[in-house]
N, C-alpha and C positions, 0 to 999 in steps of 0.2 A: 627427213628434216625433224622428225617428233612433232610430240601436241606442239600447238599453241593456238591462243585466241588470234582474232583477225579482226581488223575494222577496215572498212572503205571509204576510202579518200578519193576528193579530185585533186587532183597535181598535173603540173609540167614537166617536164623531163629538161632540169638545166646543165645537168652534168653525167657525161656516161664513162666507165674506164672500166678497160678489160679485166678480166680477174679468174683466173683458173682456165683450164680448157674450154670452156663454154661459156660461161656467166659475166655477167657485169655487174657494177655498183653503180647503182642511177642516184643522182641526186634529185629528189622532185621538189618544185617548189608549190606548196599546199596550202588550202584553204583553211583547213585544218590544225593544221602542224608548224606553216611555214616551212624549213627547209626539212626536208627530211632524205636521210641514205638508207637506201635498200638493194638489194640481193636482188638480181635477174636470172634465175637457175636455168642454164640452157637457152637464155635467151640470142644469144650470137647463132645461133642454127634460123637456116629461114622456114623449116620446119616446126618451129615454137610457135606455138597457139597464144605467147605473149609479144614475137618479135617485133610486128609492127609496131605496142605502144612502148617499148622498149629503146625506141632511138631515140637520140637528139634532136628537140623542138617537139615531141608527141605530149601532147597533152590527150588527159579522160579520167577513165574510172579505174581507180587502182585496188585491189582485195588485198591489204598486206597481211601476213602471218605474221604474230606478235610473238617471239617466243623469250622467257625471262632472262637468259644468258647473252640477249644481245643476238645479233643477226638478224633481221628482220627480212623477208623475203616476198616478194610477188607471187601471190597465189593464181591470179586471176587478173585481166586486165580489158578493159573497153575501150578504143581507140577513139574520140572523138574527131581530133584536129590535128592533122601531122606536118601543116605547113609546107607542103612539098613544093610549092616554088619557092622555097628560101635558099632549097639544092640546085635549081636550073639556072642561078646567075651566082658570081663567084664575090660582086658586091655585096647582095642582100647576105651571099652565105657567111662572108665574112663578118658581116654587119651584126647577125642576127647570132652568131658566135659572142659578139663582144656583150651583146645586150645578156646572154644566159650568163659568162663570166661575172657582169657586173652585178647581176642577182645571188647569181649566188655568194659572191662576196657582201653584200647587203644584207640579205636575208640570214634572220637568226632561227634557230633550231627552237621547238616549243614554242611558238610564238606568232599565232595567228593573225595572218596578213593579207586579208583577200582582197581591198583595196591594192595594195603592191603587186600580186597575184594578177588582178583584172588590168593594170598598167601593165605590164609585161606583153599578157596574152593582146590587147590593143596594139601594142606598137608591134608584137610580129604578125598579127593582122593585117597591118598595115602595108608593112615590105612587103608581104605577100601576095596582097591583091593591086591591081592596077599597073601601073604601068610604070616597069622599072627603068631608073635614073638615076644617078649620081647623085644628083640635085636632089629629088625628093629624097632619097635615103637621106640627106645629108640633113634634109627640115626634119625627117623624122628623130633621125640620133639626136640632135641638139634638140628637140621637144622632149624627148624620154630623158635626159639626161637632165635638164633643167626639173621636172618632175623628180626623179630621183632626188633631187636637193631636195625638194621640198619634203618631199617623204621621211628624209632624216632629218628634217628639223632645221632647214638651211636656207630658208624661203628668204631670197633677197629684196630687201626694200627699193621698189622700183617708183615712186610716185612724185618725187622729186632730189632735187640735190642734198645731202644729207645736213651737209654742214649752213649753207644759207638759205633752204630752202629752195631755189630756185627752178622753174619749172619749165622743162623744155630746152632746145635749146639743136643748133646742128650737129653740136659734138659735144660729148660726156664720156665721163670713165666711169668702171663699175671697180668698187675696189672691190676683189675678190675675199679677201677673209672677211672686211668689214659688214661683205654682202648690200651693200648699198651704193647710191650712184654720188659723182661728186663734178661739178661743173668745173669749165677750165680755169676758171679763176680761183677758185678753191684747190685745185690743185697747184695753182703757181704759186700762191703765198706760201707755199713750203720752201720754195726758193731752191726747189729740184725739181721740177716739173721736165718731166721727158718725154716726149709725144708717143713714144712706144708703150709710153707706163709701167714705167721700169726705173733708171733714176736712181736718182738717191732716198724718193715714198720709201718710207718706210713698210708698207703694204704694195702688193704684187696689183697695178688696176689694168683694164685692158679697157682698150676706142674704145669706143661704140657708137651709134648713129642713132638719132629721135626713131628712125625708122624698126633700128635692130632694137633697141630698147623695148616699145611700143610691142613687138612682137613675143618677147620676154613677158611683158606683163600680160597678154593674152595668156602664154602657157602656162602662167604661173595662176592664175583666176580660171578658166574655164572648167566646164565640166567634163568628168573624166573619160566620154565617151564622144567629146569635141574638141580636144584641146588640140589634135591637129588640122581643126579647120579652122586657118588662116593663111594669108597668101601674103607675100614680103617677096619684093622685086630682086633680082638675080643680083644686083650688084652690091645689096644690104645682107646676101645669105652668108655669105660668109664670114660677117661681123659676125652676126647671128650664132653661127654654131661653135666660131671661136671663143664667144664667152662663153657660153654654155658650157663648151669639154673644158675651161680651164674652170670654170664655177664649180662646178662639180671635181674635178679632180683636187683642186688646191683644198676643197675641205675634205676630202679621202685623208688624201694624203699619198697619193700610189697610181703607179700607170696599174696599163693591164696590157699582156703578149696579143690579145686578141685584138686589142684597137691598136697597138701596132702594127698588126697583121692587116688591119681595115685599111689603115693610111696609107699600106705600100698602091692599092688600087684607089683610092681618093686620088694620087699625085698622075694616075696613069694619064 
């Protein structure tokens, strides 16, 4: 490989593709660095002395070779956390597929982010330990995705109705670009009001229930190492996580193949 200097990184391993007869290109997501791509050399052998932290969802201690032509490579690697029940159910695996897609789509290159980094690592944490469920996967993805907003700068004003104020109430819409909530009378004076929140608004809003709301403003306030501890009764979770994935996605701007690939086992 020739000289080159080395530094050592913690990262996650959000992205892995094959590449020559043996090697991969991982994508880590770094404390560091943020996103960073490297060289796995002979890591696809389960003889490598790296292959363990070389898969998908492995997080640790990475030794990169710097060299100035570009290619930067795994010299060296300490396995911390390889998340291995994320592999033994085909929800979390797919679950935990979309949450690395969606980082690493987020995550910019040079650009240290261990706040984003420690969210990540927390929510596959999470699928990981305890006891898997549809249900809970489903509180976890809309808690990590509602944080995702926030992280890009998209924290929606949940405290009351945007336009009169108004506080509370059994039913409210979140307009999704505007990021803020708007009560049902505020939306009827538009004189397109559509209970689906769709219409003739000119902005895209979705239900929502005091309860799903309520549970929104926990994740969006809590601390980052409790924002999943809150409880919201079964028949409010799926407001719940429907604002959430559209909150987030309408300000992406883009699905993702991986929560496609989630929602075919969500409908099962």
């Amino acid at each position: 490989m020739g000289s080159a200097s080395s530094e050592t990184v913690k990262g996650l391993v959000i992205r892995e593709v094959n590449f020559g007869d043996n090697d991969k290109l991982l994508t880590l997501l770094t404390e560091q660095h943020g996103k960073m791509t490297v060289r796995g050399c002979g890591v696809r052998s389960h003889k490598n002395k790296n292959f363990a932290a070389s898969q998908l969802f492995s997080y640790g201690t990475y030794v990169i070779a710097k060299r100035k032509n570009g290619g930067d490579y795994i010299k060296e690697a300490d396995l911390e956390e390889n998340f291995f029940a994320l592999r033994e159910n085909l929800v979390s695996l797919a679950f935990a597929s979309y949450i690395c897609e969606l980082a690493n789509y987020i995550s910019g290159e040079e650009n240290s982010d261990e706040p984003f980094l420690r969210l990540v690592l927390n929510t596959l944490w999470a699928e990981s330990h305890g006891e898997a469920s549809p249900e809970r996967t489903k509180k976890i993805k809309a808690s990590f995705e509602l944080r995702c907003a926030c992280a890009l700068g998209f924290s929606p004003e949940l405290s009351a109705c945007s336009v009169c104020g108004r506080r509370g109430g059994a039913e409210l819409y979140l307009d999704i670009l505007g990021g803020a909530l708007l009560c049902p009378d505020c939306v009827a004076k538009t004189g397109h009001a559509d209970r689906e929140g769709f219409g003739g608004w000119t902005r895209p809003l979705v239900r929502v229930s005091e309860a799903a709301v309520d549970a929104m403003r926990y994740v969006t306030r809590a601390d980052e190492a409790r924002f999943l501890s809150f409880s919201l009764p079964e028949p409010y979770m799926d407001e719940f996580a429907n604002a959430c994935e559209r909150y987030l996605l309408g300000h992406i701007g883009r699905g993702f193949a991986t929560l496609d690939y989630y929602k075919q086992f969500e409908r099962l």
